[in-house]
N, CA, C and O atoms as a MOPAC input file, in Angstrom:
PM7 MOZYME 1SCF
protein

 N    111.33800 1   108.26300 1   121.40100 1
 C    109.90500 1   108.53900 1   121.50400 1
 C    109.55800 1   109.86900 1   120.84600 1
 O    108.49300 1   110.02100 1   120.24600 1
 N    110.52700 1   110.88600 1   120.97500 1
 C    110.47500 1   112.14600 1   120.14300 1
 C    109.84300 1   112.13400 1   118.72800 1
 O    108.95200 1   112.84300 1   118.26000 1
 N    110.90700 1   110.63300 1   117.91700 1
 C    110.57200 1   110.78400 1   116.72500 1
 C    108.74500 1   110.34300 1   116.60000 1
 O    108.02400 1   111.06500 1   115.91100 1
 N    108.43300 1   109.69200 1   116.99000 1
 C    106.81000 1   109.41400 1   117.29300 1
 C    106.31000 1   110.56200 1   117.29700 1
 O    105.64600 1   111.03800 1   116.37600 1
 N    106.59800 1   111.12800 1   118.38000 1
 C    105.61300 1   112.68200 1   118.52200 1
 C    105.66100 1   113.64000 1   117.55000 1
 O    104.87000 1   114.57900 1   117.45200 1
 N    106.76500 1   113.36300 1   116.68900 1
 C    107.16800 1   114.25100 1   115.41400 1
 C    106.56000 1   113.96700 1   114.18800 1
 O    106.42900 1   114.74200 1   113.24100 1
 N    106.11500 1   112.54000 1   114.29100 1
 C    105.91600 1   111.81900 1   112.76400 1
 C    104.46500 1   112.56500 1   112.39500 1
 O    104.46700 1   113.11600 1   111.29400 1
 N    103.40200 1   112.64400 1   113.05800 1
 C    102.23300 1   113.43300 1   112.73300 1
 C    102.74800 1   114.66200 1   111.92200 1
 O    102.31700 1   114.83700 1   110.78200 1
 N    103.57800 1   115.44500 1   112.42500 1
 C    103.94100 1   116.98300 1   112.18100 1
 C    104.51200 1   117.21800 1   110.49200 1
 O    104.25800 1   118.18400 1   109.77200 1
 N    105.32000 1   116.04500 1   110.16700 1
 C    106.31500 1   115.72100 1   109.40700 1
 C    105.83900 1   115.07100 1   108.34100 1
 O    106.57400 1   114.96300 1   107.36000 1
 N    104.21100 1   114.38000 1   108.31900 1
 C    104.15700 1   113.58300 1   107.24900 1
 C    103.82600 1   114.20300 1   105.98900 1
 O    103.92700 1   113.38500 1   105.07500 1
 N    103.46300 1   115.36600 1   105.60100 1
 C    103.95900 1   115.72900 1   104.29500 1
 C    105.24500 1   115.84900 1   103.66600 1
 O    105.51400 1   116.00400 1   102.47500 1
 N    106.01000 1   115.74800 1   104.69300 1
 C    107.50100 1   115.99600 1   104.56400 1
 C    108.03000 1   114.64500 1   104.10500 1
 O    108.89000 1   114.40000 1   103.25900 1
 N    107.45100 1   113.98900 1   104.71900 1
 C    107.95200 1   112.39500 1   104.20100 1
 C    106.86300 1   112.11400 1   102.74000 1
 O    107.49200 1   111.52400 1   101.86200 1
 N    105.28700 1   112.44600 1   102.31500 1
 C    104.97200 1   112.34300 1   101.56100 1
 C    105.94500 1   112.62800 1   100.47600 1
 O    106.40700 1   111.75600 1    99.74000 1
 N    106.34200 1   114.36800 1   100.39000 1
 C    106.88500 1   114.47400 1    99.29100 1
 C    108.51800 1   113.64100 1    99.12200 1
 O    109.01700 1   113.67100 1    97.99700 1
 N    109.24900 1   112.96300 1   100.19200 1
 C    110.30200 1   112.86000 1   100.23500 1
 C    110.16500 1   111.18600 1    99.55600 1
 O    111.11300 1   110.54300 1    99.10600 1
 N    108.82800 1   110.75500 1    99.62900 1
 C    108.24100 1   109.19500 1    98.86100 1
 C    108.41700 1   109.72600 1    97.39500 1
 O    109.18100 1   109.29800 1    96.53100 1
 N    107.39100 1   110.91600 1    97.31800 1
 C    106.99500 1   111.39200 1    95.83900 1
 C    107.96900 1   111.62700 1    94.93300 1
 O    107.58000 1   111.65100 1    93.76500 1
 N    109.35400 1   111.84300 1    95.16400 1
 C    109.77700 1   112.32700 1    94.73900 1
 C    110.68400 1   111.64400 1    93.97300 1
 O    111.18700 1   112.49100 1    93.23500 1
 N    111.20700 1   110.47800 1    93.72800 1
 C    111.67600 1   109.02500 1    93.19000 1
 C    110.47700 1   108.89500 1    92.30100 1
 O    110.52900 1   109.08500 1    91.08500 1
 N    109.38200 1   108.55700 1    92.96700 1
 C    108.49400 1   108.24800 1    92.36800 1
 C    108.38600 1   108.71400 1    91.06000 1
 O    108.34200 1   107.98000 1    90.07400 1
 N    108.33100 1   110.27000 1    91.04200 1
 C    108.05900 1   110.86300 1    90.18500 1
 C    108.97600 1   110.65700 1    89.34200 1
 O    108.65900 1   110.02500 1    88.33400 1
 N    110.32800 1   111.10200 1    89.48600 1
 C    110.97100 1   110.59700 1    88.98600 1
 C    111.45900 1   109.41600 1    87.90300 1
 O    112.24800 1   109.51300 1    86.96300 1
 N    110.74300 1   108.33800 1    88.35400 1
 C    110.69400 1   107.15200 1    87.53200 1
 C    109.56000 1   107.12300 1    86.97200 1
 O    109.33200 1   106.10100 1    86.32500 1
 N    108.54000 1   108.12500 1    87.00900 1
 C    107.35100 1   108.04900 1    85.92400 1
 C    107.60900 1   108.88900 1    84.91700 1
 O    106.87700 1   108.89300 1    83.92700 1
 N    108.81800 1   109.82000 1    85.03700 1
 C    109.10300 1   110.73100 1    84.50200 1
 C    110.07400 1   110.09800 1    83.37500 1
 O    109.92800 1   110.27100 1    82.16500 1
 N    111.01600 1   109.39200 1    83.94300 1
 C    111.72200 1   108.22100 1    83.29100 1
 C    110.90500 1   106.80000 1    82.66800 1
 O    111.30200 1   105.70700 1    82.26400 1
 N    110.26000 1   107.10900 1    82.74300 1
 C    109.66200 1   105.89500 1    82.27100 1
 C    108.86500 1   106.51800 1    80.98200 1
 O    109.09000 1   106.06700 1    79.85900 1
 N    107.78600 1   107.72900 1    81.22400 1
 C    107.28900 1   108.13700 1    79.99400 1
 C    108.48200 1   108.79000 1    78.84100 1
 O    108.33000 1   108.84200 1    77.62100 1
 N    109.65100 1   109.24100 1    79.60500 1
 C    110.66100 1   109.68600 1    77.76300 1
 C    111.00100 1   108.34200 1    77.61200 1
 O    110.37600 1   107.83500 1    76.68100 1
 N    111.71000 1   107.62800 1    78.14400 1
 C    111.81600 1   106.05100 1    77.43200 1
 C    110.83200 1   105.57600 1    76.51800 1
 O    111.26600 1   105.12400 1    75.45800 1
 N    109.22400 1   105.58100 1    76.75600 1
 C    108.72400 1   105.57000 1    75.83200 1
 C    108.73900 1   106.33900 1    74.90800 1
 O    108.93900 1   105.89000 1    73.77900 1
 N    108.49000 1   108.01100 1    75.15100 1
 C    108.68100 1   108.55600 1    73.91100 1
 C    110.00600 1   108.34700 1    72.94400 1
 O    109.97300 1   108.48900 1    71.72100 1
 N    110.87700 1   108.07900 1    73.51000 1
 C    111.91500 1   107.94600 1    72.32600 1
 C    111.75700 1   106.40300 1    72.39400 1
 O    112.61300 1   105.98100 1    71.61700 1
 N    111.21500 1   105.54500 1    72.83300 1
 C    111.14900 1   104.32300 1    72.26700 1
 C    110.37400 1   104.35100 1    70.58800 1
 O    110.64700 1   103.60300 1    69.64900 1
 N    109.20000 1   105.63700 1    70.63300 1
 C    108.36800 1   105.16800 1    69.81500 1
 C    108.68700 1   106.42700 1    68.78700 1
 O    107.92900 1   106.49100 1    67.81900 1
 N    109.63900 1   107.35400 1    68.87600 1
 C    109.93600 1   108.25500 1    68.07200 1
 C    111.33800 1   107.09100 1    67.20600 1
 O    111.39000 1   106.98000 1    65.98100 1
 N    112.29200 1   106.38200 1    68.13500 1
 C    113.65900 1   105.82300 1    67.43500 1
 C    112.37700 1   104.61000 1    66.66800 1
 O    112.80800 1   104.26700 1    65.56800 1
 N    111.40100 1   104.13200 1    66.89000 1
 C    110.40700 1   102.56000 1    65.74700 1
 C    110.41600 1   103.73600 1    64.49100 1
 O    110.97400 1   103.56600 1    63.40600 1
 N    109.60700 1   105.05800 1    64.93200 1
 C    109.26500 1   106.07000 1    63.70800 1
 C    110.28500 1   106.55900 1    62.76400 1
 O    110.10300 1   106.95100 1    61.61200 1
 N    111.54800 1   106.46700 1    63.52300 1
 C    112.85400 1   106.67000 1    62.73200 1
 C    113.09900 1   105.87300 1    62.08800 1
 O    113.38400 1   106.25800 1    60.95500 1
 N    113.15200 1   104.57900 1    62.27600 1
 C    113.45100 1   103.19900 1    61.81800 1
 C    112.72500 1   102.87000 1    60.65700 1
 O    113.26400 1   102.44400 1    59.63500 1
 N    111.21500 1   103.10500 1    60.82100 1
 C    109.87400 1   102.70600 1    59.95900 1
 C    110.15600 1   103.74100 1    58.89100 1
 O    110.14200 1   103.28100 1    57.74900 1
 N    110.39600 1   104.96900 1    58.99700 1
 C    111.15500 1   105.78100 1    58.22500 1
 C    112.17600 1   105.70900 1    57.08400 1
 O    111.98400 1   106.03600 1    55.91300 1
 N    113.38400 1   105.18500 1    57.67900 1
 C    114.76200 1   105.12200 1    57.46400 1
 C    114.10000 1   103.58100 1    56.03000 1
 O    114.14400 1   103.66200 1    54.80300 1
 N    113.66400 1   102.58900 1    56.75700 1
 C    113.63800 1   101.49400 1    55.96700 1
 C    112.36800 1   101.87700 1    54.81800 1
 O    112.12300 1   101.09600 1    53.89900 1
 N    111.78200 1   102.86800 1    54.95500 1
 C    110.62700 1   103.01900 1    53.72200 1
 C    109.58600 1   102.34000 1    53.48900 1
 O    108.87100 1   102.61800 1    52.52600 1

């Protein structure tokens, strides 16, 4: 029952402990694109 009475106190603590994957994979997700679209520019490049 403790943890109940705690969860009010704590929920930024768990916000950032969500956020933080999260971010993570948006973070991973936008360089994947950038080098998705820098290695096409290399390519589009390379072939002339």
């Amino acid at each position: 029952m403790h943890l109940l009475f705690l969860f009010p106190t704590s929920l930024p603590l768990w916000f950032k402990i969500y956020q933080l994957p999260v971010a993570c994979l948006e973070g991973a997700r936008s360089s994947i694109m950038r080098i998705r679209s820098w290695a096409s520019s290399a390519v589009s490049s390379l072939m002339g």
